[in-house]
mmCIF file of the N, C-alpha and C atoms, coordinates in Angstrom:
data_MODEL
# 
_entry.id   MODEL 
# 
loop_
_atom_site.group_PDB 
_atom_site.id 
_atom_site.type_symbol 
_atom_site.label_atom_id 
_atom_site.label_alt_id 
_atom_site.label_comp_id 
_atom_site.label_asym_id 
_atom_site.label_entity_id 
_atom_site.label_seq_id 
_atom_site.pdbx_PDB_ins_code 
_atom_site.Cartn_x 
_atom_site.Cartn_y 
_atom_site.Cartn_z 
_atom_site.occupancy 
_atom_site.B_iso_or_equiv 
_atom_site.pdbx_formal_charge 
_atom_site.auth_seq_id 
_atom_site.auth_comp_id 
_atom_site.auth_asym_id 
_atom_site.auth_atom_id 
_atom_site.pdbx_PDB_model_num 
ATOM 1   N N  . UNK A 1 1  ? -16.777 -8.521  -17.989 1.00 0.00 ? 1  UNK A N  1 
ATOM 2   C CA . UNK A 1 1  ? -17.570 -8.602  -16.780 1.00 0.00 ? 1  UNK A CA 1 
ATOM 3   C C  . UNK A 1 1  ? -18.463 -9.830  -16.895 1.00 0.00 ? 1  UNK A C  1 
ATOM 4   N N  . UNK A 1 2  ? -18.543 -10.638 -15.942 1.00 0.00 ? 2  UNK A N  1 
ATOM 5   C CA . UNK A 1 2  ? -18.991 -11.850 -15.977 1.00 0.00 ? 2  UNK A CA 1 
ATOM 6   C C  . UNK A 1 2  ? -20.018 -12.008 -14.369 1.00 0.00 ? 2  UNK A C  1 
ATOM 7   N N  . UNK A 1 3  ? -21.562 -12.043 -14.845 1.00 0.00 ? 3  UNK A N  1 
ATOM 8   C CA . UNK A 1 3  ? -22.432 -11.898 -13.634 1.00 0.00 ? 3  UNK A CA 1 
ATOM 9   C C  . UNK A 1 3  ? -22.164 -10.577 -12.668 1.00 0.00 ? 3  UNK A C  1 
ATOM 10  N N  . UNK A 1 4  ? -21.754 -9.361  -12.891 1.00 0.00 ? 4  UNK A N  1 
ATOM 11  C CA . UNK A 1 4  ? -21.727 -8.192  -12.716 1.00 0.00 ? 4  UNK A CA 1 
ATOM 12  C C  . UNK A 1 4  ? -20.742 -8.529  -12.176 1.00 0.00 ? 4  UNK A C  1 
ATOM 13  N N  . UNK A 1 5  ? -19.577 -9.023  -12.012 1.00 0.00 ? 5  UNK A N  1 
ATOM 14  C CA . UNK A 1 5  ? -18.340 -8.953  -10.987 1.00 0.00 ? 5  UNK A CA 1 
ATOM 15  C C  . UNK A 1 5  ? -17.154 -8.401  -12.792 1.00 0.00 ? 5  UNK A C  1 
ATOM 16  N N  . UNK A 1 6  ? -16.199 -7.983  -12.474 1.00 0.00 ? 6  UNK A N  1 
ATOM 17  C CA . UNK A 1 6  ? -14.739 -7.859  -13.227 1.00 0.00 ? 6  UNK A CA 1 
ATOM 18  C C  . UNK A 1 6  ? -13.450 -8.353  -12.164 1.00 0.00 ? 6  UNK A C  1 
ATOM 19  N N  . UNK A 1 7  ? -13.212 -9.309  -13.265 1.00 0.00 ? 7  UNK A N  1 
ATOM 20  C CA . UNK A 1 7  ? -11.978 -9.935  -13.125 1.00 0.00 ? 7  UNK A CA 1 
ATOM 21  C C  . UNK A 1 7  ? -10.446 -9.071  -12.671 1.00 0.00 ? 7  UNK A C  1 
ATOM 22  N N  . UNK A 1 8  ? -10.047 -8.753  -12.127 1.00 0.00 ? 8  UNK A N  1 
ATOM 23  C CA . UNK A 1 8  ? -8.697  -8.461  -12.319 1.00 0.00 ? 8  UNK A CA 1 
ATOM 24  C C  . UNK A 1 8  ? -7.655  -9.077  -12.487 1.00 0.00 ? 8  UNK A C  1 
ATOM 25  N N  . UNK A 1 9  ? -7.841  -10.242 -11.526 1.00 0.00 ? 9  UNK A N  1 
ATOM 26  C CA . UNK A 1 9  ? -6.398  -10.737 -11.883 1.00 0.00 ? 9  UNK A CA 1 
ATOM 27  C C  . UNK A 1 9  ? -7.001  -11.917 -11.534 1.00 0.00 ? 9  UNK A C  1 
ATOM 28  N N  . UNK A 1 10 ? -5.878  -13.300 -11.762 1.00 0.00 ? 10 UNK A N  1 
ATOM 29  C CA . UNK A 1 10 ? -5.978  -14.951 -11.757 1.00 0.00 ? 10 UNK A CA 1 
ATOM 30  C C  . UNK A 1 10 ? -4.504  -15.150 -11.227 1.00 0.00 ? 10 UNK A C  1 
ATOM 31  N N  . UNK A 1 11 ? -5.289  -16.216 -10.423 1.00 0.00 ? 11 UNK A N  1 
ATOM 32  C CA . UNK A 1 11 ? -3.912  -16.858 -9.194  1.00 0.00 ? 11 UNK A CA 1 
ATOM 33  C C  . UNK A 1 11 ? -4.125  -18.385 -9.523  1.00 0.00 ? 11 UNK A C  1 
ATOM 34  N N  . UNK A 1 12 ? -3.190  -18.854 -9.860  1.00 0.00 ? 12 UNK A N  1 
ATOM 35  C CA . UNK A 1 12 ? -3.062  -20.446 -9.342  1.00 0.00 ? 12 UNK A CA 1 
ATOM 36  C C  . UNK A 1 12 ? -3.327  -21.609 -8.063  1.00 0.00 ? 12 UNK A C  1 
ATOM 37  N N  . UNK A 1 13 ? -4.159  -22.562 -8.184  1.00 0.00 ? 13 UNK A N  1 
ATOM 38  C CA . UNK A 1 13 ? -4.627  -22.717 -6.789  1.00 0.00 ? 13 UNK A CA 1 
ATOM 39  C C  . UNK A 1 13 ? -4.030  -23.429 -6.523  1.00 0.00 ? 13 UNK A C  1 
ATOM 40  N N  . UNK A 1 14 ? -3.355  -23.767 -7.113  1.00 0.00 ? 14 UNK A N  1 
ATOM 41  C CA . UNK A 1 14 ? -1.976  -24.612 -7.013  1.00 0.00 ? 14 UNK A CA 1 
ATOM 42  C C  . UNK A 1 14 ? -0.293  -24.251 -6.503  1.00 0.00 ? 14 UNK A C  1 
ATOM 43  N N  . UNK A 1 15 ? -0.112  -22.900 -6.296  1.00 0.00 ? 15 UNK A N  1 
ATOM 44  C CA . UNK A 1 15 ? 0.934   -22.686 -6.113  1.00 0.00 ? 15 UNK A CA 1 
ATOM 45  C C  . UNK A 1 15 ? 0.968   -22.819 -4.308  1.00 0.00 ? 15 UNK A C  1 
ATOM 46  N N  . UNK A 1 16 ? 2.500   -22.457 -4.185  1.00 0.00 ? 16 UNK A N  1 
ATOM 47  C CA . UNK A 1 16 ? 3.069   -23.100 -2.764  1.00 0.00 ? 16 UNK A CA 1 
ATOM 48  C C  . UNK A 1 16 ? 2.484   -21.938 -1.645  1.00 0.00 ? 16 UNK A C  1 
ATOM 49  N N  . UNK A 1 17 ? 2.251   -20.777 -1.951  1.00 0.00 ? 17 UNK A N  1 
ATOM 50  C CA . UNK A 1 17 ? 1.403   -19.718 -0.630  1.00 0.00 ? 17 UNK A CA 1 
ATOM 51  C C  . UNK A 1 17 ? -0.362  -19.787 -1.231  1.00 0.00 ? 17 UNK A C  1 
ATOM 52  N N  . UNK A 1 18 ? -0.909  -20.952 -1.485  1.00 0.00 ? 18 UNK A N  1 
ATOM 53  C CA . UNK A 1 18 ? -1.931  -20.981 -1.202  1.00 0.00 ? 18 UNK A CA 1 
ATOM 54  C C  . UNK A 1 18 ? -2.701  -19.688 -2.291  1.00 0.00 ? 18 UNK A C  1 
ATOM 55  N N  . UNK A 1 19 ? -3.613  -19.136 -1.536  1.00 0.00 ? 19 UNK A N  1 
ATOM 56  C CA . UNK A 1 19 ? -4.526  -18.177 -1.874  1.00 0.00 ? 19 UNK A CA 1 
ATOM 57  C C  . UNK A 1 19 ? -4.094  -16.714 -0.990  1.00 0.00 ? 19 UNK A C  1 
ATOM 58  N N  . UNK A 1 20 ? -2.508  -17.003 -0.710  1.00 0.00 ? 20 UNK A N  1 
ATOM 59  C CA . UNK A 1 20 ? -2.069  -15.416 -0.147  1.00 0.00 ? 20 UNK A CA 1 
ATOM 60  C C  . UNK A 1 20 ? -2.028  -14.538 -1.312  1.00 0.00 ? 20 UNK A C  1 
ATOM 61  N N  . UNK A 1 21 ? -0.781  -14.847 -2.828  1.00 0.00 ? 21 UNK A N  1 
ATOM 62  C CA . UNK A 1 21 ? -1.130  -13.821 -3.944  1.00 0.00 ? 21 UNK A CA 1 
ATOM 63  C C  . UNK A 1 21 ? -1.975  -13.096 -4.044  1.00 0.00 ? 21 UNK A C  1 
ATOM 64  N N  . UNK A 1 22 ? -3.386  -13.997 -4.294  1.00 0.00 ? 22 UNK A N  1 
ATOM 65  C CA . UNK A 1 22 ? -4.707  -13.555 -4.507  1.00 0.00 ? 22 UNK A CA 1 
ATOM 66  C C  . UNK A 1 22 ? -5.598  -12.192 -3.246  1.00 0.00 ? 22 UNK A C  1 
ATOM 67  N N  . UNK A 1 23 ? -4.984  -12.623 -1.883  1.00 0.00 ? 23 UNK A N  1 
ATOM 68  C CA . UNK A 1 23 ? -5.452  -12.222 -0.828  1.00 0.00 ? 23 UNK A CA 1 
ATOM 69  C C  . UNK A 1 23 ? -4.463  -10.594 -0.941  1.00 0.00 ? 23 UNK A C  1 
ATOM 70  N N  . UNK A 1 24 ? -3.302  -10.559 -1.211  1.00 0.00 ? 24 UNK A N  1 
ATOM 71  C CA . UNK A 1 24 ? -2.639  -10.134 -0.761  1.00 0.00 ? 24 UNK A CA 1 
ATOM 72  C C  . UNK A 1 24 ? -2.673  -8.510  -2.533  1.00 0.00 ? 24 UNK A C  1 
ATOM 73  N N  . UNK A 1 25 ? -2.992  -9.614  -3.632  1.00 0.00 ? 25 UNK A N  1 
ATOM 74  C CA . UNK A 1 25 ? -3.531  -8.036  -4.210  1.00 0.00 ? 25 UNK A CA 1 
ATOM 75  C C  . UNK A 1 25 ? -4.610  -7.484  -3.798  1.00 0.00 ? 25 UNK A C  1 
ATOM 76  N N  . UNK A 1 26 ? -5.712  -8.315  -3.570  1.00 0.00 ? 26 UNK A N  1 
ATOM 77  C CA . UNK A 1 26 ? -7.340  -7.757  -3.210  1.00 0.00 ? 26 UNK A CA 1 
ATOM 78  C C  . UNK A 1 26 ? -6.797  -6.925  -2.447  1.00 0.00 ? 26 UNK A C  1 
ATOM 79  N N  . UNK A 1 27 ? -5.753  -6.952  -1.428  1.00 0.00 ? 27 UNK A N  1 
ATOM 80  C CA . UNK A 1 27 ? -5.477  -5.588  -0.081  1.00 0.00 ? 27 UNK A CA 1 
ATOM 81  C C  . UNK A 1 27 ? -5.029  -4.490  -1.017  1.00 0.00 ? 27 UNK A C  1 
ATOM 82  N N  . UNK A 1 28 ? -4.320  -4.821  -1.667  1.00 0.00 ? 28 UNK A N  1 
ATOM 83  C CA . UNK A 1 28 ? -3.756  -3.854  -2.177  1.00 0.00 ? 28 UNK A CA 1 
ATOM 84  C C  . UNK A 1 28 ? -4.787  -2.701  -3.193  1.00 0.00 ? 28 UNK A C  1 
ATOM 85  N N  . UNK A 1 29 ? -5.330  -3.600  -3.979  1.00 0.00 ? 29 UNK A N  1 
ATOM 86  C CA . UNK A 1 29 ? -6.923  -2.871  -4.715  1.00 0.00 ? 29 UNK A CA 1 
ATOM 87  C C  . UNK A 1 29 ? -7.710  -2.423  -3.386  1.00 0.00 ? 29 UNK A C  1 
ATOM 88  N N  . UNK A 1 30 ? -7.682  -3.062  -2.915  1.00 0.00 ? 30 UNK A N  1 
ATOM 89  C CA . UNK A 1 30 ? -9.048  -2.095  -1.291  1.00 0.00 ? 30 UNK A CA 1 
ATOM 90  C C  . UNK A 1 30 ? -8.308  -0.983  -1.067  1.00 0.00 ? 30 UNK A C  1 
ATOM 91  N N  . UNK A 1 31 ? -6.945  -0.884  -0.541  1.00 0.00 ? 31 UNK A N  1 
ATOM 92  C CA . UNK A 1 31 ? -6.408  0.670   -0.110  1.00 0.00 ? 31 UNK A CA 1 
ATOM 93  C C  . UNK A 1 31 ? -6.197  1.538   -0.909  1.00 0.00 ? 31 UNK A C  1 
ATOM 94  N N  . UNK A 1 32 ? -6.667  1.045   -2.507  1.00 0.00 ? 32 UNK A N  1 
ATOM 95  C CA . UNK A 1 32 ? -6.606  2.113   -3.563  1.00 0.00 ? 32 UNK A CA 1 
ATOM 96  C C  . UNK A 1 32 ? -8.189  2.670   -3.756  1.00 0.00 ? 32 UNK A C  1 
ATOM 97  N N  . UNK A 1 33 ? -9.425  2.020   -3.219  1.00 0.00 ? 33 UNK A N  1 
ATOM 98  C CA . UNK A 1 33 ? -10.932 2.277   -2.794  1.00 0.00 ? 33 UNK A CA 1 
ATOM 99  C C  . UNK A 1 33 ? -11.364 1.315   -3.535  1.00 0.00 ? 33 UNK A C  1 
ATOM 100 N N  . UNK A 1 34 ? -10.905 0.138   -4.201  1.00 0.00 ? 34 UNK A N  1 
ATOM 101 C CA . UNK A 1 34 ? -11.909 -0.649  -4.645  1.00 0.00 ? 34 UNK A CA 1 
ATOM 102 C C  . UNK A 1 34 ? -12.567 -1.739  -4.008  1.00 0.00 ? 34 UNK A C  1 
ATOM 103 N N  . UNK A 1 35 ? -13.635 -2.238  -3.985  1.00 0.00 ? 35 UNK A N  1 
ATOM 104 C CA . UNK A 1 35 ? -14.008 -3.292  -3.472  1.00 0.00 ? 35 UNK A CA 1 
ATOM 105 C C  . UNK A 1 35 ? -13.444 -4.524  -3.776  1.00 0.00 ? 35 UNK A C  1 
ATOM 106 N N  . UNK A 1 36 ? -12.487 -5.274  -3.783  1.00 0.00 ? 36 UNK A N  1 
ATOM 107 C CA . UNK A 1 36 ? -11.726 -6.259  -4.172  1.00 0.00 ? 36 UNK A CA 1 
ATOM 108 C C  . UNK A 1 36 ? -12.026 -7.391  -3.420  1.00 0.00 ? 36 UNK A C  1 
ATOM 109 N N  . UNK A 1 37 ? -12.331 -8.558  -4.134  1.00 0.00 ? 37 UNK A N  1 
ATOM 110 C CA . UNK A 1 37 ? -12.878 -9.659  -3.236  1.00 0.00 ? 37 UNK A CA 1 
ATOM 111 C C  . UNK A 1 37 ? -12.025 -11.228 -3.967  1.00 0.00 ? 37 UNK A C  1 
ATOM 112 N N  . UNK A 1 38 ? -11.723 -12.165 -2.882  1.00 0.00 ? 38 UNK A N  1 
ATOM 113 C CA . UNK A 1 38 ? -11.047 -13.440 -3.632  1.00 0.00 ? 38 UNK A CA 1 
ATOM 114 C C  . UNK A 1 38 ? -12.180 -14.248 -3.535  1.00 0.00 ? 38 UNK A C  1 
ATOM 115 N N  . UNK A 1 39 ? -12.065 -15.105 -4.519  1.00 0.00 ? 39 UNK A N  1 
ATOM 116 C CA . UNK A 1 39 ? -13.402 -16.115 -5.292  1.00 0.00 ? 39 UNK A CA 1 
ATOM 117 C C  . UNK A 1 39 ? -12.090 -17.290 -5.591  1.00 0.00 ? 39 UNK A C  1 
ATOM 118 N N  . UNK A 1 40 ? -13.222 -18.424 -5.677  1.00 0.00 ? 40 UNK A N  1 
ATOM 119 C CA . UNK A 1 40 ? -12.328 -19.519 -6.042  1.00 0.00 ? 40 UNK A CA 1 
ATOM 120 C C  . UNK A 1 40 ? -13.104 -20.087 -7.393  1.00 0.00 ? 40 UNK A C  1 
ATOM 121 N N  . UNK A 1 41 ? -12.540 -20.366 -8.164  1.00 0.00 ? 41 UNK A N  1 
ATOM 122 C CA . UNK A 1 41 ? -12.749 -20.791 -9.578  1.00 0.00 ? 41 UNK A CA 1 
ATOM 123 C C  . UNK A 1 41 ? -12.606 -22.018 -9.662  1.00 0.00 ? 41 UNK A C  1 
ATOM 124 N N  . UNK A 1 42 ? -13.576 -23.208 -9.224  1.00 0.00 ? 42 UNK A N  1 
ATOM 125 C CA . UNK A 1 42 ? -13.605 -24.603 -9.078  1.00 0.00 ? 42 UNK A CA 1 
ATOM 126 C C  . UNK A 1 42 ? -13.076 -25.059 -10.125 1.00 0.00 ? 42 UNK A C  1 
ATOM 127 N N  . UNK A 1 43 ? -13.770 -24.761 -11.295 1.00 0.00 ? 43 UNK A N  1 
ATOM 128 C CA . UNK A 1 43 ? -13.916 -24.951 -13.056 1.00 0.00 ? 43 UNK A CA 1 
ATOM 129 C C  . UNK A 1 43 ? -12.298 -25.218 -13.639 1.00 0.00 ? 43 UNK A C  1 
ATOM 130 N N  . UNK A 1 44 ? -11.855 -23.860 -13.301 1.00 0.00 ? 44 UNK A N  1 
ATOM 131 C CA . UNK A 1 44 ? -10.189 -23.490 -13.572 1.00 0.00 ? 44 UNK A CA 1 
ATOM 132 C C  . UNK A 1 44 ? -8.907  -23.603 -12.321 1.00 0.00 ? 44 UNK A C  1 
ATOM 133 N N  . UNK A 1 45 ? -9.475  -23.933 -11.293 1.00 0.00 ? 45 UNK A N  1 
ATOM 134 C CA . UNK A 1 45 ? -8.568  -24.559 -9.834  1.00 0.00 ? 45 UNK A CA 1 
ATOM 135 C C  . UNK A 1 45 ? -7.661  -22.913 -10.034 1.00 0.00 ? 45 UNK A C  1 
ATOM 136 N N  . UNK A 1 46 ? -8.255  -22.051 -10.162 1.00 0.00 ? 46 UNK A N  1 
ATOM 137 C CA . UNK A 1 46 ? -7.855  -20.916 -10.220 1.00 0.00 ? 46 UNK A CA 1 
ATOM 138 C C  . UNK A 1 46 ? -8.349  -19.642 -8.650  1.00 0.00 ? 46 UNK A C  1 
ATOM 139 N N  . UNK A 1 47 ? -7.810  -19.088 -7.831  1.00 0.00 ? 47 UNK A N  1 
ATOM 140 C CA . UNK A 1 47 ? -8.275  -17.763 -7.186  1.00 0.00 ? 47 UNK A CA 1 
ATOM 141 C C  . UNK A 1 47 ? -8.625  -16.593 -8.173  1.00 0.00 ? 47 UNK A C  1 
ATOM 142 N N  . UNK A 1 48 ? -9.783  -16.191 -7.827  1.00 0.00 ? 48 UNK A N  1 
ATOM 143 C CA . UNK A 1 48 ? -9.837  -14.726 -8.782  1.00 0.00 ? 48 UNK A CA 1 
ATOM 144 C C  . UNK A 1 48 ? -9.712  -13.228 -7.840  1.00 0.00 ? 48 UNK A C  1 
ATOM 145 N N  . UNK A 1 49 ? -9.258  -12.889 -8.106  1.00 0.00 ? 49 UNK A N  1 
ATOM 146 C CA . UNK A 1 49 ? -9.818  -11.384 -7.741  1.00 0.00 ? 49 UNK A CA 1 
ATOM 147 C C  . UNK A 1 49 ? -10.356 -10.540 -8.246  1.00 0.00 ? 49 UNK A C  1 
ATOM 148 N N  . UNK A 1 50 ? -12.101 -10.153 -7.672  1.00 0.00 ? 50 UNK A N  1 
ATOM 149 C CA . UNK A 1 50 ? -12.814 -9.394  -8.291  1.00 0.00 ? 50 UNK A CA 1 
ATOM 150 C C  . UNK A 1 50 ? -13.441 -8.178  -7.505  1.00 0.00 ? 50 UNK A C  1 
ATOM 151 N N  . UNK A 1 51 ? -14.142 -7.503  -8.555  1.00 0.00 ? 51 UNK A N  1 
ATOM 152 C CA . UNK A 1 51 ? -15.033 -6.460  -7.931  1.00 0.00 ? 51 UNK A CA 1 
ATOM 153 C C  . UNK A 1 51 ? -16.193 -6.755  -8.392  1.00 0.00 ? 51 UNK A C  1 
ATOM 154 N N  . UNK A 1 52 ? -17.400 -6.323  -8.042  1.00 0.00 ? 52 UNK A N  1 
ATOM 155 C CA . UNK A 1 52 ? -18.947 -6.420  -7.862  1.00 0.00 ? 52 UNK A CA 1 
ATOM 156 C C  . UNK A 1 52 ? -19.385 -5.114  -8.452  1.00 0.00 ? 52 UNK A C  1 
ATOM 157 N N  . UNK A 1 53 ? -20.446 -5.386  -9.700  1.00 0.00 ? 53 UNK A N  1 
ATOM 158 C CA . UNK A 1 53 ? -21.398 -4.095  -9.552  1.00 0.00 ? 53 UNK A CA 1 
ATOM 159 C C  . UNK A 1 53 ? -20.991 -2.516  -10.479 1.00 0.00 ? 53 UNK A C  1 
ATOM 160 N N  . UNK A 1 54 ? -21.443 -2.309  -11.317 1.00 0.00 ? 54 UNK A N  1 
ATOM 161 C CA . UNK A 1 54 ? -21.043 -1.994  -12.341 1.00 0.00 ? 54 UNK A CA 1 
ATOM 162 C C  . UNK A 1 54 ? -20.308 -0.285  -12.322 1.00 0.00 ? 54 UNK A C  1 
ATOM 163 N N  . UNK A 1 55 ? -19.899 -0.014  -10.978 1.00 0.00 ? 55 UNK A N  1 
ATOM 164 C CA . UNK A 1 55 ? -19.247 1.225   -10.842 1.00 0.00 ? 55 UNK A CA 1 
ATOM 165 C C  . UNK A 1 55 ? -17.862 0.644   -11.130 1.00 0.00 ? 55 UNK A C  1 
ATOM 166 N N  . UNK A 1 56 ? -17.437 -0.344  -10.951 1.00 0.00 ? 56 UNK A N  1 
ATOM 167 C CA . UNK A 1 56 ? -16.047 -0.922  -11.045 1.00 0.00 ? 56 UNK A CA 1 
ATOM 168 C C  . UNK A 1 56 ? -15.939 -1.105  -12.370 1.00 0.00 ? 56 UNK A C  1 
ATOM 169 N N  . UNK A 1 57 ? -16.548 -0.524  -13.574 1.00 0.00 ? 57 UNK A N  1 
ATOM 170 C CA . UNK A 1 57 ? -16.566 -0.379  -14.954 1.00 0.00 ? 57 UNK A CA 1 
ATOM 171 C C  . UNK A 1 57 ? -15.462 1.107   -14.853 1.00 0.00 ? 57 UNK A C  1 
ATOM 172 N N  . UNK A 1 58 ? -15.798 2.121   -14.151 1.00 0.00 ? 58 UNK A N  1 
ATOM 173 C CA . UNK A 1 58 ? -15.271 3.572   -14.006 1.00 0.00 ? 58 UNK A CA 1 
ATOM 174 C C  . UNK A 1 58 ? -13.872 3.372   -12.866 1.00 0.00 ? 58 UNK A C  1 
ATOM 175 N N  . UNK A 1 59 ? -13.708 2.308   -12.061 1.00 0.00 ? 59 UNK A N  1 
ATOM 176 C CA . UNK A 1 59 ? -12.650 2.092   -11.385 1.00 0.00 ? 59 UNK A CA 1 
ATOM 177 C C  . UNK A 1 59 ? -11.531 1.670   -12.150 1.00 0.00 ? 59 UNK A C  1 
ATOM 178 N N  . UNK A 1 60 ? -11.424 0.638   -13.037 1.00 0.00 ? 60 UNK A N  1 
ATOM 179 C CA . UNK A 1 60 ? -11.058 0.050   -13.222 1.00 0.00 ? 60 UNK A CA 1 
ATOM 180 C C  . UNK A 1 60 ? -10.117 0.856   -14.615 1.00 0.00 ? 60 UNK A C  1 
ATOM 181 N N  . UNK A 1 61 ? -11.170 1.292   -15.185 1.00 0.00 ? 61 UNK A N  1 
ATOM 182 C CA . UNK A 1 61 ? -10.755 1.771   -16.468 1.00 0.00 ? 61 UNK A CA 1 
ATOM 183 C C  . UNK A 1 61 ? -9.932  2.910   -16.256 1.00 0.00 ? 61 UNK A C  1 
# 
């Protein structure tokens, strides 16, 4: 957990659909109840998908 958010997954910001991967698990984590959000990772030219806030410690796990 990094600044109260957890990572789930890393997308390439480079690949050919953009930031859909990234968009397109966050949907998939929301209709399971998590708060799933896409972030862009300047640093690593990476999409992240995360959650916020330390109940997503008990989601996740």
């Amino acid at each position: 957990m990094v600044n109260g958010r957890t990572v789930l997954e890393r997308f390439p910001a480079g690949g050919p659909r953009g930031s859909w991967p990234a968009e397109e698990f966050a949907h998939a984590r929301r209709m399971e109840g998590l708060a799933a959000e896409v972030v862009m990772d300047l640093a690593t030219d990476t999409f992240l998908v995360v959650v916020r806030g330390e109940a997503t410690a008990d989601a996740v796990a």
